[in-house]
C-alpha positions, 0 to 999 in steps of 0.5 A, a space after each residue: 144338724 149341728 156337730 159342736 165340740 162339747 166343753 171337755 172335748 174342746 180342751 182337749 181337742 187339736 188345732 187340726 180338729 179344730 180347723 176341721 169343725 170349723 171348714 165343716 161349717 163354712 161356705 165352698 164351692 162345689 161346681 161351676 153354675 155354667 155346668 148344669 146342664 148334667 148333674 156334678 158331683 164333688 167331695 167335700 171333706 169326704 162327703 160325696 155330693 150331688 149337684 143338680 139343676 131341675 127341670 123348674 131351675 132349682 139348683 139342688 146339693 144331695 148326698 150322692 149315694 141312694 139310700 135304697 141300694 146305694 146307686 150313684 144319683 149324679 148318674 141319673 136322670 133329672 126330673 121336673 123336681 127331683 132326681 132319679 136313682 140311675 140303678 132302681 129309679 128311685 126319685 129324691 125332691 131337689 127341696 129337702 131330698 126326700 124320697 119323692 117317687 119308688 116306680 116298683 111301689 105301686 102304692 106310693 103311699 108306701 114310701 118309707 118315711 125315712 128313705 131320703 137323702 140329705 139335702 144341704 144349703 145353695 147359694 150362687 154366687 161368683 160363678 159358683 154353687 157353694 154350700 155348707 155341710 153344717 150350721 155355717 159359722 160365718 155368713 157367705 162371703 160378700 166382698 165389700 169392695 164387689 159390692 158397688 162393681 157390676 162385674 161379669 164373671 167367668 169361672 174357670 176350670 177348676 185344678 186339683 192340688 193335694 194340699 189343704 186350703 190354708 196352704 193354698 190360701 197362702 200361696 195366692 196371697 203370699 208376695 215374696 215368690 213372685 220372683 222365683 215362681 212367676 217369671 215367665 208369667 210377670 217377668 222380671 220382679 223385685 226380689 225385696 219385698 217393701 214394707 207391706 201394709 196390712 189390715 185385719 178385721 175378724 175373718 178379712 185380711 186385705 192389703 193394698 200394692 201398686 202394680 208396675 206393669 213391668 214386661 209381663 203378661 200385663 205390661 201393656 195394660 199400665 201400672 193399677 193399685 191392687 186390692 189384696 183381700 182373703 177371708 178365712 178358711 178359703 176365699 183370696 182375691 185380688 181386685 186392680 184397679 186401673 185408672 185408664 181402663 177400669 176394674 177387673 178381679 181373679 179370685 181363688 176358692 179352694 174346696 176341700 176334699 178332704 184336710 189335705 186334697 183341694 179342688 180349687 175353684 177359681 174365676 176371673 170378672 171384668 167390671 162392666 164397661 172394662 176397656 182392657 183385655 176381654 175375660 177370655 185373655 184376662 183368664 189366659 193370663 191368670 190360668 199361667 199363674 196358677 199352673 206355674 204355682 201347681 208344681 211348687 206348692 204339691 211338693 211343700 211339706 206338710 201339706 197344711 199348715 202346721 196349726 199344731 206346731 209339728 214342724 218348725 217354722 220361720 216368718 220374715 216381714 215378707 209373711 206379714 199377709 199371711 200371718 193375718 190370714 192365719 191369725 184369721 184362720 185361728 179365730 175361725 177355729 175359735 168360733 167353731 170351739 165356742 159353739 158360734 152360730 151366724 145369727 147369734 152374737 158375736 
């Protein structure tokens, strides 16, 4: 199952390449947990998937594409523990994809051994179905600072961006745009940006920022401390903390179609008892700031970061976030060429 770049290959390998194998083998999301009631489909780096739950509540991600004539198994029906080819009726297991059922074979005895589809990793979480489509690099994501937190979550719907996730990434956490790009959204803000402190450890970046309500969208919820946290190749959230009213957090999980298309994936959750703006306002709110971002980051040039130094770039002090993101990024990249597993050591 595991595609690792041998030693020679490896030298010679792009950092593009790299970034590639590394997303290949790391935790996205691929549909909304609140939309199984009819299977869903995604594409993740150019494989098309099927996401499904059972009649038993196994919640299932198979290869789409029947093996037999190649029908579209995300148009088809779902069984107790399978789900049928709408073109020929062939049935593949929610566990492990194999050919569970030919209804044309009166024998089923006679089914092809090999006749299956690839089944791959389920893990719910944040209002999700994430997966991996090869030996994960890294665990799934578990926010320490959600972990003490009873939160409700809400996932939004998701937006489509023909970028990669690293820009993506980026602009949820970059600060120095808020004042260009967020007007309406946050009203009036700083266009100098203050020292930013940040701190790195492995594949997590987090950074802290009091929040002055100002006159935006928040004003009348009162100044909170924010909790910055990304963590390579594609998780970003902020968690506020206000004093009066408790916690609440948006978080961002672009998934990648391909290199440089993403679906980003995203919610909002309320700490349990939160005595300030109810999910449906708190995702109002956070839905104007990622349209406002939409137009601006389509257009950026190139459309992933230019790991491979092909256009020239300039940092500021105001980039020190994103700098860790990236020098995150790269440490992924170099589990991916050392042949990393999760449970070897690191």
């Amino acid at each position: 199952m595991t595609t690792t770049l041998e030693p020679q290959a490896a030298v010679a390998a792009t950092k593009r390449e790299l970034a590639e194998a590394a997303m290949r083998r790391s935790w996205f999301p691929v549909a909304r947990i609140s939309d199984l009631d009819k299977p869903q489909t995604a594409t993740l780096l150019g494989k098309n998937l099927v996401i499904f739950r059972d009649g038993e509540g196994t919640v299932s991600v198979l290869d789409r594409r029947c093996p037999h004539r190649g029908g579209d198994l995300s148009l088809g029906e779902v069984h107790q523990k399978s789900i049928g080819c709408p073109y020929h009726g062939w049935e593949f297991a929610s566990t492990g994809g194999a050919c569970a059922r030919i209804p044309s074979l009166e024998d089923q005895g006679k089914i092809p051994a090999r006749a299956g589809v690839k089944s791959y990793p389920v893990v719910q979480r944040y209002g999700h179905v994430w997966t991996v489509l090869e030996d994960p690099i890294r665990e799934m994501y578990d926010i320490e600072e959600w972990r003490d937190v009873e939160l409700e979550w809400v996932a939004a719907t998701p937006l489509d961006s023909p970028v990669g996730v690293g820009v993506t990434i980026e602009n949820f956490r970059d600060v120095a745009h808020f004042p260009f790009v967020h007007k309406v959204s946050m009203g009036p803000t700083p266009e100098v940006v203050e020292p930013l402190h940040v701190e790195r450890d492995g594949l997590d970046v987090w950074m802290e920022r009091p929040l002055d309500a100002g006159t935006g969208d928040w004003a009348e919820d009162g100044d909170c401390m924010m909790r910055y946290h990304c963590a390579a190749p594609g998780l970003a959230s902020i968690t506020y903390n206000y004093e009066r009213l408790g916690k609440r957090v948006v978080a961002g999980f672009p998934s990648p179609i391909n290199y440089e298309h993403v679906t980003i994936f995203w919610g909002v959750a309320n700490q349990v008892g939160y005595k300030g703006a109810d999910l449906a306002e708190c995702l109002r709110v956070e839905e104007m700031v990622y349209l406002e971002d939409l137009p601006v980051v389509e257009a950026v040039q190139p459309r992933e970061i230019p790991w491979d130094a092909e256009e020239q770039e300039f940092s500021v002090p105001a980039d020190l976030f994103t700098l860790n993101y990236r020098r995150s990024f790269l440490e992924l990249m170099n589990r991916a060429k050392d042949g990393h597993r999760v449970n070897a050591d690191a």
